[in-house]
BAMI-302183 format. One record per atom (N, C-alpha, C, CB): x, y, z. Coordinates in steps of 0.1 Angstrom, whole numbers, plus 5000, padded with zeros to 4 digits. Atoms other than C-alpha are relative to their C-alpha. Glycine has a CB too. Layout:
BEGIN
XYZ
...
//
This chain:
BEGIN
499049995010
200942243846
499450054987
500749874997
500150005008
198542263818
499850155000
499449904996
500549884998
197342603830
501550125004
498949965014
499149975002
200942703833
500350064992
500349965000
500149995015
201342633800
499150134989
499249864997
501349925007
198642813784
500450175004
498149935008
499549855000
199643143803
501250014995
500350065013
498249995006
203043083790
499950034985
501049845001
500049985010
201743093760
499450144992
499749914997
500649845002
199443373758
501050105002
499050035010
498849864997
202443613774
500949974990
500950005016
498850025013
204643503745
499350054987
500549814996
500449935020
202243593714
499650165010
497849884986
500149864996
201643953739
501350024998
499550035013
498249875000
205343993739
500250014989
501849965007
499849965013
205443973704
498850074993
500449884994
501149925006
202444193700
498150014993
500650014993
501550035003
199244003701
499250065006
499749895002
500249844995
196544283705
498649915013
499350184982
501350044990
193444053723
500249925004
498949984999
500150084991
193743873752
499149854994
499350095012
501050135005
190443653742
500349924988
498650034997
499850025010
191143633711
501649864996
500150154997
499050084993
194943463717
499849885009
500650085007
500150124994
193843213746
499249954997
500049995010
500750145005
191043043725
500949934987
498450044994
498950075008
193743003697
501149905007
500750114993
499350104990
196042843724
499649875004
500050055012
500650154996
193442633737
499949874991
498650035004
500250085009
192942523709
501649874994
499350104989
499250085006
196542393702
500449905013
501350084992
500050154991
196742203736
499049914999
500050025013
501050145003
193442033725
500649904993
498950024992
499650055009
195341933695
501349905005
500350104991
499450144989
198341813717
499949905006
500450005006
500650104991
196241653739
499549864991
498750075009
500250165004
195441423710
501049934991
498749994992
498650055007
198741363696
500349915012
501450134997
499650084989
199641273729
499449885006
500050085010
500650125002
196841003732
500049934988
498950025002
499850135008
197740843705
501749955003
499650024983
498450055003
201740823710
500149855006
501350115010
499950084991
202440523725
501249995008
499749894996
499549964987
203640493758
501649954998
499049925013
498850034999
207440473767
500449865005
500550085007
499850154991
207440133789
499549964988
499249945016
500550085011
205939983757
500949994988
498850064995
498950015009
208840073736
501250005001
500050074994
498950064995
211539933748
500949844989
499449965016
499050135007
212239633727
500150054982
499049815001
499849945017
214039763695
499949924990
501250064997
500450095009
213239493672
498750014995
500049885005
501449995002
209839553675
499650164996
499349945014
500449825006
210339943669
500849994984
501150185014
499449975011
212639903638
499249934983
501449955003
500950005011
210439913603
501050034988
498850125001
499749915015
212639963571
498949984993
501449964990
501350005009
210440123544
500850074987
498550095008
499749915008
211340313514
499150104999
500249964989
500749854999
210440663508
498150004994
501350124987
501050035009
207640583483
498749955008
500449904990
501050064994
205840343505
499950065011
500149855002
500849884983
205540593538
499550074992
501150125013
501449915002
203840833516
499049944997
500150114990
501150125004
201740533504
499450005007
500249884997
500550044988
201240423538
498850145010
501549955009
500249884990
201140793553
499850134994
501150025010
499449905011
200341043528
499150135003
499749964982
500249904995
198941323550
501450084997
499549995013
498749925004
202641413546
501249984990
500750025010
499150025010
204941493515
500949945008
500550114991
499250034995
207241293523
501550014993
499649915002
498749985009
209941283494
499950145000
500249924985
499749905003
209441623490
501050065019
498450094993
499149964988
210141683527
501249995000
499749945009
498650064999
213141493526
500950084993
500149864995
499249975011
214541623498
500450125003
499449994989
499349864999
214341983506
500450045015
498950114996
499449954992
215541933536
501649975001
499449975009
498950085002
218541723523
500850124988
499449834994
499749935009
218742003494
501250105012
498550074993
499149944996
220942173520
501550005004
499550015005
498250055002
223841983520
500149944985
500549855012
499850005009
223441923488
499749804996
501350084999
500250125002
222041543486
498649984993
500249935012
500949975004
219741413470
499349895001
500250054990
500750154999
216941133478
499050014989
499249975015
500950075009
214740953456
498749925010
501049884990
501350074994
211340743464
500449905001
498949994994
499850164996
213440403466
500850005011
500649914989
499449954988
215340603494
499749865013
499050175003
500550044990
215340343525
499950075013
500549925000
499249924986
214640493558
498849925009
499950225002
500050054986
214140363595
498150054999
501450095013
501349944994
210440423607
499549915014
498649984986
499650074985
210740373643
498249955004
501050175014
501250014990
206540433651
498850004989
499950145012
500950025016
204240343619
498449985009
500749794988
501649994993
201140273645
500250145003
499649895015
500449904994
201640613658
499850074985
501050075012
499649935017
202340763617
498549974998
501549924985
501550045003
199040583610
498650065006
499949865003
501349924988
196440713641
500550164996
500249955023
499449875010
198741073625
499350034991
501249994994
500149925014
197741063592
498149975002
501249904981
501450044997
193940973604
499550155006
499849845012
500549904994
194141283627
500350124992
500550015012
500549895008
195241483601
499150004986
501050084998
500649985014
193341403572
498350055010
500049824986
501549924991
190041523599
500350135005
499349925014
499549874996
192041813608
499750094982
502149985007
499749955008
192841913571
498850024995
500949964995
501250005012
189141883558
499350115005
498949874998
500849914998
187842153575
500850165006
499149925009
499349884996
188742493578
500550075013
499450074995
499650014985
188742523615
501449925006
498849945006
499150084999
190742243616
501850004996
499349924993
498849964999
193542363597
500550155005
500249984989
499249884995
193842713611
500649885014
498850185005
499250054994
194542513640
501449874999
499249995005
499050065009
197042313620
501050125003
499649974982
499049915003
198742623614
500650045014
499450134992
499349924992
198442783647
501149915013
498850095006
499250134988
200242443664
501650044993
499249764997
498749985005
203142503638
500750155003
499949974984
499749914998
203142843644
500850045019
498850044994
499449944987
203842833681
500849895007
498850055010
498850094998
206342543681
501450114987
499449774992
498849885001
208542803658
500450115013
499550114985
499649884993
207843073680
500849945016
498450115002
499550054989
208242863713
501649955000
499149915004
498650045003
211542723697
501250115005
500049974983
499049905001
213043073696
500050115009
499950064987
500349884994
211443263722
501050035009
498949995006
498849934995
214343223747
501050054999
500349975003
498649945002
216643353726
499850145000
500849954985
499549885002
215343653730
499750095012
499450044987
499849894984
214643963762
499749915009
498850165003
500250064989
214643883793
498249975007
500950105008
501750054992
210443913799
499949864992
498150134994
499850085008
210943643771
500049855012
501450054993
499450044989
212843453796
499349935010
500450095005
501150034987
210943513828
498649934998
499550135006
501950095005
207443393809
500649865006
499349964976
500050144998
209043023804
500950015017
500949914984
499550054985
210943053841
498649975007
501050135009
501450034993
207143043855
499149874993
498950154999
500550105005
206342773833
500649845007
500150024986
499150104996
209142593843
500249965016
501350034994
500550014989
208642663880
498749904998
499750125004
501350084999
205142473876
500349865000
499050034988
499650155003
206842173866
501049935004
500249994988
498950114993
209942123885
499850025014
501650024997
500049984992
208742283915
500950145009
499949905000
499149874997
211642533917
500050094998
500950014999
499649844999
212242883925
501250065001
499450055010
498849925000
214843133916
500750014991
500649975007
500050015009
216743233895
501749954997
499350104995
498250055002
219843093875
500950165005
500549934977
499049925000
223043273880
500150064982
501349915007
499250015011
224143493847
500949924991
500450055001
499250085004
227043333844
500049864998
500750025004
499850145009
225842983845
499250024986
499149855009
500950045012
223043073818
501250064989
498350084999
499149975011
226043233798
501149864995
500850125006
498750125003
228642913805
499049874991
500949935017
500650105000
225442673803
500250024979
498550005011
500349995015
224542813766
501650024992
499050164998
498949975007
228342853751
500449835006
501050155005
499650145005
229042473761
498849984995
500449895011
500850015005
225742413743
500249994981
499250095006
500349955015
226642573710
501949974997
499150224998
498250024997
230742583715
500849885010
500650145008
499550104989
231242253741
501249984995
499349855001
499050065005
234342133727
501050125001
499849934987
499349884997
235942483723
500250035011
499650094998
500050004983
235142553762
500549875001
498450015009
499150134995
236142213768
501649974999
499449894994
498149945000
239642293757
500650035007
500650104995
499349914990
239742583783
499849875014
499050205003
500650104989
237942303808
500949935001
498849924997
499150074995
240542053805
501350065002
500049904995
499049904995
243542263804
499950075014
499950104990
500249954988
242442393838
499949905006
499150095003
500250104986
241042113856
500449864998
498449995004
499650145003
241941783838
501449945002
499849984988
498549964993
245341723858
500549824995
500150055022
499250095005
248041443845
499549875008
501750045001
500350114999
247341083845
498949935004
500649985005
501250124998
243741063854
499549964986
498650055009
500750015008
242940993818
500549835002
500350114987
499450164996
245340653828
499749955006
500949975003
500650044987
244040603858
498549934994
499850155011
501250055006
240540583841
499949884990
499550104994
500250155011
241140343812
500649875008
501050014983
499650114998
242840103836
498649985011
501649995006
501050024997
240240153856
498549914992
500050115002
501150035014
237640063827
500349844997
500550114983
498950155005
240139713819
499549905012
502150035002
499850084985
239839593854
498249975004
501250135016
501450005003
235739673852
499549934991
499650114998
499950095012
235839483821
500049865002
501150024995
499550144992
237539203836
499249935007
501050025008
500850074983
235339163866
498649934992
499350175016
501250095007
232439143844
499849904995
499550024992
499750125007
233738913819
500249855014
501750034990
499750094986
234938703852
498649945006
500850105013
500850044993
231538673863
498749924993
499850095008
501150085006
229438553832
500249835003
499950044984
499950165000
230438173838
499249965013
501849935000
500650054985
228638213872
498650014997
500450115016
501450004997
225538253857
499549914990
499450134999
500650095004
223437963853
498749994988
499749985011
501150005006
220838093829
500550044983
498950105008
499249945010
223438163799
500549864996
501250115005
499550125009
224237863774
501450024995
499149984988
498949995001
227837853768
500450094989
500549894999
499749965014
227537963730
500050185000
498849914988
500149924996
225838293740
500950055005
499349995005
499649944987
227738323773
501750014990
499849905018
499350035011
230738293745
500150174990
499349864993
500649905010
229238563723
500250135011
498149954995
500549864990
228238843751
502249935010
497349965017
499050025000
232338723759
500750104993
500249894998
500049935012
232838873728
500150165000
498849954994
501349834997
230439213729
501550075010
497649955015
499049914985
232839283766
500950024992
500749935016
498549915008
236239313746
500250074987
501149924999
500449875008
234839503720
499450125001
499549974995
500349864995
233539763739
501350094997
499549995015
498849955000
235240043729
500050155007
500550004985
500249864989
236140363754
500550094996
500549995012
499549825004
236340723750
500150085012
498950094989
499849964988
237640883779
500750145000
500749905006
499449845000
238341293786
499250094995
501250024993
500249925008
237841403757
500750014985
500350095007
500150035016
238441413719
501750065000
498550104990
498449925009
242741463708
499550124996
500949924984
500049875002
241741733688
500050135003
499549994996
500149924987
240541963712
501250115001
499949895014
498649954993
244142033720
500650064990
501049895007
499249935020
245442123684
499250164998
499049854979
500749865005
244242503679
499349974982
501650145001
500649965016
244242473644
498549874998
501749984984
501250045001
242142173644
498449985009
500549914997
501050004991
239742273668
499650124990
500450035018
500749915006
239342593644
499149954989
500850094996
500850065009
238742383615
498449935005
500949884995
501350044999
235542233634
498950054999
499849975009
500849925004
234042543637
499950144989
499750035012
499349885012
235342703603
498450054995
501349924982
501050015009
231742693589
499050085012
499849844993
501149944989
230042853623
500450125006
499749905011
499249874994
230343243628
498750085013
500550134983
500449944989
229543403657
499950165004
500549955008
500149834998
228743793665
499750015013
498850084992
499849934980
229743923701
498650105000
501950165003
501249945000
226344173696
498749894996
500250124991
501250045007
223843953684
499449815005
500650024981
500550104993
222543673708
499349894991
499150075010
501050115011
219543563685
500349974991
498750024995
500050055017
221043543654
501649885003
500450194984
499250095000
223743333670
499549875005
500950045007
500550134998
221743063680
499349994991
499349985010
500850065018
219843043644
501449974996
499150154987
498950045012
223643043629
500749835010
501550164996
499750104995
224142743656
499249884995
499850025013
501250125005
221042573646
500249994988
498450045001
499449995014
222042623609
501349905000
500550164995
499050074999
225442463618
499549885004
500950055007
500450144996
224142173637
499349904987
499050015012
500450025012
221942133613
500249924986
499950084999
499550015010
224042103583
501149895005
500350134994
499250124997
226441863603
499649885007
501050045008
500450114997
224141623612
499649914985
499050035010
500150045009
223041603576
500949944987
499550074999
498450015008
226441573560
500449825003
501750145011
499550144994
226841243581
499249874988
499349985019
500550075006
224441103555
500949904990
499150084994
499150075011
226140823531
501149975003
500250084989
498349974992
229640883553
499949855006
500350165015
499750134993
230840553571
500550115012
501249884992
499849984982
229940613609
500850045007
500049915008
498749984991
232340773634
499350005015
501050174996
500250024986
232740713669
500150205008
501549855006
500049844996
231941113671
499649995016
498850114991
500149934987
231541293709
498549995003
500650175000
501349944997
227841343716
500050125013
499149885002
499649974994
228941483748
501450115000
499849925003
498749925000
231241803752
500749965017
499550194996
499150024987
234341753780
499350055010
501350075000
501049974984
232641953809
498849955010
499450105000
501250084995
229941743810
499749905014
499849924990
500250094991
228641543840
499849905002
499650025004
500950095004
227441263828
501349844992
498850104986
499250115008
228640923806
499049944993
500949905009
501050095005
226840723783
500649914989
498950074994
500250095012
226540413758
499750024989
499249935002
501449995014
225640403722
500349805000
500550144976
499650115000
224640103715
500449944981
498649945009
500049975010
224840153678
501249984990
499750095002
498749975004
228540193678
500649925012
500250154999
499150034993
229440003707
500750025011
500550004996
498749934994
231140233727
499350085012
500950104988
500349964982
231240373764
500250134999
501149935013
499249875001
231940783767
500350025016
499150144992
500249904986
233240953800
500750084999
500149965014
499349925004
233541263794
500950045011
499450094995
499549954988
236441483818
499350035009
500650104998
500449924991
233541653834
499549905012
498850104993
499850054991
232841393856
501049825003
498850015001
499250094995
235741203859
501150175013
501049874983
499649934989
236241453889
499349975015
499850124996
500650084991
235541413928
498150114999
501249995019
499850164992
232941283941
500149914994
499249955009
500250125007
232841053914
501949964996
498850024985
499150064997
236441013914
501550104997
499749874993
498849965000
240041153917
501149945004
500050095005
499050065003
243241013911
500849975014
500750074990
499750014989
244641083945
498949925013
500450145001
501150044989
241240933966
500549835003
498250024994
499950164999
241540543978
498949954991
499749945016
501150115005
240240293954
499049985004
500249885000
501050005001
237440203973
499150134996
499849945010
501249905003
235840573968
500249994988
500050165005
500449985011
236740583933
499549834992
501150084993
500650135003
235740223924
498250025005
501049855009
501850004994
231940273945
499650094995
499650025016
500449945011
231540603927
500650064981
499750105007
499650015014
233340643892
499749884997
501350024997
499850185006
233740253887
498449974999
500949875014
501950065000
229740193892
499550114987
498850055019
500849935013
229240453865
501049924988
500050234999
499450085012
231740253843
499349854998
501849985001
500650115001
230239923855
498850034985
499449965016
500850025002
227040053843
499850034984
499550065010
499849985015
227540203809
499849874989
501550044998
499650125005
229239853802
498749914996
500949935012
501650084998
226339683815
498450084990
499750025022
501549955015
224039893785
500149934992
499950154991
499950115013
225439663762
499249885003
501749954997
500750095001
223539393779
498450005009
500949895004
501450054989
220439483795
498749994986
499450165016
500450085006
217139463777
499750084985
499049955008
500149955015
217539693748
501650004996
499350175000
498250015005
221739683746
499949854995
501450025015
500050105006
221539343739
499949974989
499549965002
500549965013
219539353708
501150014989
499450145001
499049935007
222639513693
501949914999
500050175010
499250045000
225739283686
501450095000
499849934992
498449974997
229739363688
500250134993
501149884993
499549895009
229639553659
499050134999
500249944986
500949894998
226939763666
498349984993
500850134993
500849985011
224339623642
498749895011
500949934982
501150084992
220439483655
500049874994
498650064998
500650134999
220139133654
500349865015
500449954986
500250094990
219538803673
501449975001
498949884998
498850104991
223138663688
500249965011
500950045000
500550074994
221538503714
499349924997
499750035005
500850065007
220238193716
498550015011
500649854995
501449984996
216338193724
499849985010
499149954995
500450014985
216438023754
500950035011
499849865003
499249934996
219238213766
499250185002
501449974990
500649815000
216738563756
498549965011
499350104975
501449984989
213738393775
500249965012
498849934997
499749964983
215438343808
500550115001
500949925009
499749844998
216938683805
498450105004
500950064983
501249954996
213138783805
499449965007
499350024993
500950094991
211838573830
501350095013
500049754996
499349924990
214938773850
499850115002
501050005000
500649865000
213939083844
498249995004
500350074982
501449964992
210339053856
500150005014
498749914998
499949954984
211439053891
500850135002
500849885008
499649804995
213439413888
498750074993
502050104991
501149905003
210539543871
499050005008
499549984989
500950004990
208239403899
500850125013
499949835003
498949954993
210839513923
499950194999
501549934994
500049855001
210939873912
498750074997
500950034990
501149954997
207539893907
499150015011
499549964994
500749984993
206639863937
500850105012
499549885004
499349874994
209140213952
498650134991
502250014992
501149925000
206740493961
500750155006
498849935010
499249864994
207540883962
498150095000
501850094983
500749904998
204741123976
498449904993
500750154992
501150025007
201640853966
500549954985
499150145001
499150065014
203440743931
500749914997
500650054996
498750094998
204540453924
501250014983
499349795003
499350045012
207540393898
499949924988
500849965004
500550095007
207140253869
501449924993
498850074990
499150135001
209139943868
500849994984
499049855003
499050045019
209339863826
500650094998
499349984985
499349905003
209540213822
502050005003
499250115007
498949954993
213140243843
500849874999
499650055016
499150125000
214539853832
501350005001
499849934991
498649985007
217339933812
500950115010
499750074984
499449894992
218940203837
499949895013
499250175001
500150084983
217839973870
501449864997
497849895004
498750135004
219839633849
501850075000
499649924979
498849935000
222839873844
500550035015
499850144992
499749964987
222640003879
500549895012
498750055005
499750114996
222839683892
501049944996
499349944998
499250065007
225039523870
501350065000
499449994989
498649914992
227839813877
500349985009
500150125002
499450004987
227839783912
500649875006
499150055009
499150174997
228539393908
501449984999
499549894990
498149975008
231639453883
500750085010
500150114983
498849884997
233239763900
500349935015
499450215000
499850074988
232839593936
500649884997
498849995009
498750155002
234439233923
501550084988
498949814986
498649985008
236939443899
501250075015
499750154984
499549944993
237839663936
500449855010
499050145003
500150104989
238039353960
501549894990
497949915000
499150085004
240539153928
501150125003
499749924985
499249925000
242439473930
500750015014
499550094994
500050034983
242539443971
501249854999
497949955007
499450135003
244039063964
500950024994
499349914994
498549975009
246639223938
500650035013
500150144985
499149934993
248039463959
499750045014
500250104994
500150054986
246939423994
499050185005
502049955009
500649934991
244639604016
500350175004
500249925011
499549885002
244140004016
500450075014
499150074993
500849964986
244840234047
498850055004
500550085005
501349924994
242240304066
500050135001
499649975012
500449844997
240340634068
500050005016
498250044992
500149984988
240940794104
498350045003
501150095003
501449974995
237740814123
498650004996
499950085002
501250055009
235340684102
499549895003
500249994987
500750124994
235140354119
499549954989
498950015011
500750085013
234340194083
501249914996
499550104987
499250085007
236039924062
499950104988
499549864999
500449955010
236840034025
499149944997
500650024991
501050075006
234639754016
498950095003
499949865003
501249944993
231939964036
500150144994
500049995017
499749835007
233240334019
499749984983
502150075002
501150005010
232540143986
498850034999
499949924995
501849975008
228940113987
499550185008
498349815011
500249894990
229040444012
500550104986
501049995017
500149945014
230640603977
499250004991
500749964994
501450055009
227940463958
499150084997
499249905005
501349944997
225440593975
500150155002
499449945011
500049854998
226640983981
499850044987
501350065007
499749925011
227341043945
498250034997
501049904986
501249955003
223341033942
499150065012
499349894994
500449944995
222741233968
498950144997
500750005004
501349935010
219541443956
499250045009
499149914989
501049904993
217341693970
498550064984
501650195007
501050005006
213841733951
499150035001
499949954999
501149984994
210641873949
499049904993
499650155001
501250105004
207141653945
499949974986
498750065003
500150035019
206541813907
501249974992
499650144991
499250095011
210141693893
499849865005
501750044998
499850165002
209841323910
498650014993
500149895017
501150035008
206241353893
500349994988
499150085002
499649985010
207841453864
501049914990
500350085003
499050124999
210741183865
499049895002
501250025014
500450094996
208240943873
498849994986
499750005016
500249995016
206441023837
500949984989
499750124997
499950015015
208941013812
501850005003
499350164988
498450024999
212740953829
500249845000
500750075016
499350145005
214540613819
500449965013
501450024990
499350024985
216040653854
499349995013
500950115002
500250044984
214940553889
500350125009
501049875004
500049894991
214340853914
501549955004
498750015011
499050024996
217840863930
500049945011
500550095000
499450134989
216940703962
499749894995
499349995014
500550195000
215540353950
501349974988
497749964990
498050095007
219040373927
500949985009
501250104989
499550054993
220540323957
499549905006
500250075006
501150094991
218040153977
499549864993
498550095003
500150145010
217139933949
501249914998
499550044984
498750055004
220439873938
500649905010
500950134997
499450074989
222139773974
499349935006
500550055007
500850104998
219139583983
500349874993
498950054999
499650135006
220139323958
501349925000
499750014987
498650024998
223639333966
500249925011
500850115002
498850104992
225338983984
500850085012
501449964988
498449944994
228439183990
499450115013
501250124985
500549914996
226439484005
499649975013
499250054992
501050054991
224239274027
501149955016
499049854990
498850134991
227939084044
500550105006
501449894990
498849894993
229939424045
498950075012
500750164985
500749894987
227239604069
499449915009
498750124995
500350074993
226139274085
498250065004
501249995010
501749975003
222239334074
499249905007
499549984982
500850134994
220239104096
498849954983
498850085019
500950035011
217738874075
499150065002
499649904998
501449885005
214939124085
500150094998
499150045006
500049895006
216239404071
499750064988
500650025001
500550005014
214639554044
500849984987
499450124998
499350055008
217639584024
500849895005
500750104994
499650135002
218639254030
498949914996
500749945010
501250114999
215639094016
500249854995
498750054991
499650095003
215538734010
499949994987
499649915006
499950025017
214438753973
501350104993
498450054992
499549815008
217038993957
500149874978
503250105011
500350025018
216839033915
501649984997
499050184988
499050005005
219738953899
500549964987
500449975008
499850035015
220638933861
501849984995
499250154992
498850035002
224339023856
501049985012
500350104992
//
């Protein structure tokens, strides 16, 4: 990869006219040296996981005190000078990584003393601009980073036009496209379908904290609480649908049908300027996600669950399919969301969104005495010689788990409402058995070596089989519906279980 890299880079300062070969790849080398020691000092991702222990308030004054390789108020300022704000040195701000800022301002005050030192200062800044912008522009452009990016996921070939045209216009315009997106594909009543869905997922959860023995009433009271304050955003944003106020969003962002690169600088300019605007404003439960999307997520910040339209479609779920398929795949991605509010970084974060303790202690140290068995557990799933790394992948494994409990007891009370579904012809299955059989297709995944290598460096998430494999291995219900003998691997006698 690193050797990838390095040609990738060299063909990027040639396409822009760099005249010597030699000359170019010792300047290079030199800035992956320099990465290479950023990167030994960061500290590692499984290590930063408990947000209590990452959150520092400091004022502006005392980080340049602390860290004064870099202006800091000036930084701020002129970068705040663009919306027109203005900070001072009693400024408070967040400082998530003060050990890494510190081993920083050490590496550059030995960088900066010597003249060698800072050309390569320069030429690291110099080829994070250029690398920033390079794909916006020809196609050899392009092809360089496609061979880089081959190195590292393993894949060959090339995108389609049209996705890299649709991919980049939901990128810079999501919400615009997502207009045409749901207007085409988002058909009457699954937006209803979904939030009762969500209620009944809700329910099951809440229903099941009193079963767990390692929760003190006051807590189990509290995280009572947290569940019916979750708040859900489902589809897609009203506005959307209003012309005029869909124009107003992007009144301030113009676009030129000829001019590719200068439309992604005037994107970056826009983003830019509307992330900084948010400064001083009282919080909105804004989109992060545009409608087409595939995905769903938590903040924990704010509380709140998203799923966008783009996958509230099949296989993860359609209005017309039987409950059990959309409860085993939709419903397990709603369980799981849910379940970010309590695993071991959602927690942290009370009702209203804000960090502190509302647990009590001996309610947070059997929660951690429960979590070392899924982190054992998942550390020991092996892809190609590699094993997983358990802490790394907590918070996504407790979710993973913790959805497929809810959505399978919310699908089974829903079975008891209104009685038993028909059966699928020729499938010889129960639904109960097409739930977890839902479950498990939606992560159906095809992969080569260098992305699980890659996923197994620096993804939150569990390779796609051991989210299955892990997941329904711990599962009761799972073990009864397929009649798992006790020596079957997934039926093992220990299973992890938290929520």
């Amino acid at each position: 990869v690193l050797s990838a890299y390095l040609k990738y880079m060299v063909d990027v300062f040639h396409l822009l006219g760099a005249p010597n070969d030699t000359f170019t790849r010792e300047r290079m080398i030199e800035v992956i040296d320099f990465e290479t020691v950023l990167a030994n000092i960061t500290v590692p991702q499984d290590e930063r996981r408990d947000e209590t222990k990452n959150y520092h308030v400091y004022d502006l004054a005392n980080v340049s005190r602390s860290f004064p390789q870099v202006k800091w108020v000036h930084y701020m300022s002129h970068l705040l000078d663009e919306v027109n704000i203005t900070v001072v040195p009693t400024e408070k701000v967040v400082v998530y990584a003060p050990e890494f800022l510190a081993k920083l301002n050490s590496v550059l005050a030995n960088y900066t003393s010597t003249q060698t030192g800072q050309r390569i200062l320069n030429s690291y800044m110099l080829w994070h601009v250029v690398s920033d912008f390079a794909t916006f522009l020809s196609k050899p452009f392009r092809d360089a980073k496609k061979e880089l990016s081959e190195s590292m996921s393993g894949l060959t070939g090339n995108d389609d036009t049209w996705h890299i045209c649709i991919t980049d216009t939901d990128s810079v315009l999501g919400f615009a496209l997502g207009a045409l997106f749901v207007k085409e594909t988002f058909v009457g009543g699954s937006k209803a379908k979904a939030k009762e869905m969500i209620e009944n997922i809700r329910d099951a959860f809440i229903s099941n904290l009193p079963k767990l023995d390692w929760m003190d009433p006051v807590t189990r009271a509290a995280a009572i609480d947290k569940a019916l304050a979750v708040n859900d955003m489902i589809g897609y944003p009203d506005y959307i649908m209003d012309p005029k106020k869909l124009d107003k969003k992007y009144q301030s962002l113009h676009i030129n049908e000829s001019d590719y690169f200068g439309n992604n600088l005037a994107s970056i300019h826009y983003s830019f300027r509307k992330t900084f605007e948010k400064l001083r404003k009282k919080p909105q439960n804004d989109w992060v996600m545009s409608p087409p999307t595939v995905n769903a997520y938590y903040t924990a910040s704010k509380n709140t669950i998203v799923f966008p339209a783009g996958i509230l479609q099949a296989p993860f779920f359609d209005k017309n399919f039987p409950l059990s398929l959309n409860y085993g795949a939709m419903g397990v991605v709603m369980g799981h969301e849910l379940t970010h509010g309590f695993d071991d970084q959602g927690r942290e974060y009370d009702k209203h969104g804000n960090m502190k303790q509302w647990w009590a202690t001996a309610a947070i140290n059997k929660f951690k005495e429960k979590t070392k068995c899924m982190i054992d557990q998942y550390s020991k799933y092996q892809l190609h010689e590699e094993y997983e790394r358990g802490k790394q992948t907590l918070g996504e494994n407790i979710a993973d788990n913790g959805g497929l409990k809810s959505s399978y007891n919310a699908y089974k009370k829903l079975v008891q409402k209104k009685g038993s579904e028909q059966l699928l012809p020729a499938l010889g299955l129960s639904h109960e058995q097409l739930f977890f059989l839902s479950f498990a297709q939606v992560w159906c995944w095809n992969s080569k070596p260098e992305t699980d290598h890659m996923q197994f460096l620096t993804d939150s998430h569990s390779p796609a089989k051991f989210r299955v494999i892990g997941t329904l291995s711990n599962s009761y219900d799972f073990a009864k519906e397929f009649r798992c003998s006790n020596k079957s691997k997934m039926n093992p006698k220990a299973k992890c279980e938290i929520w």
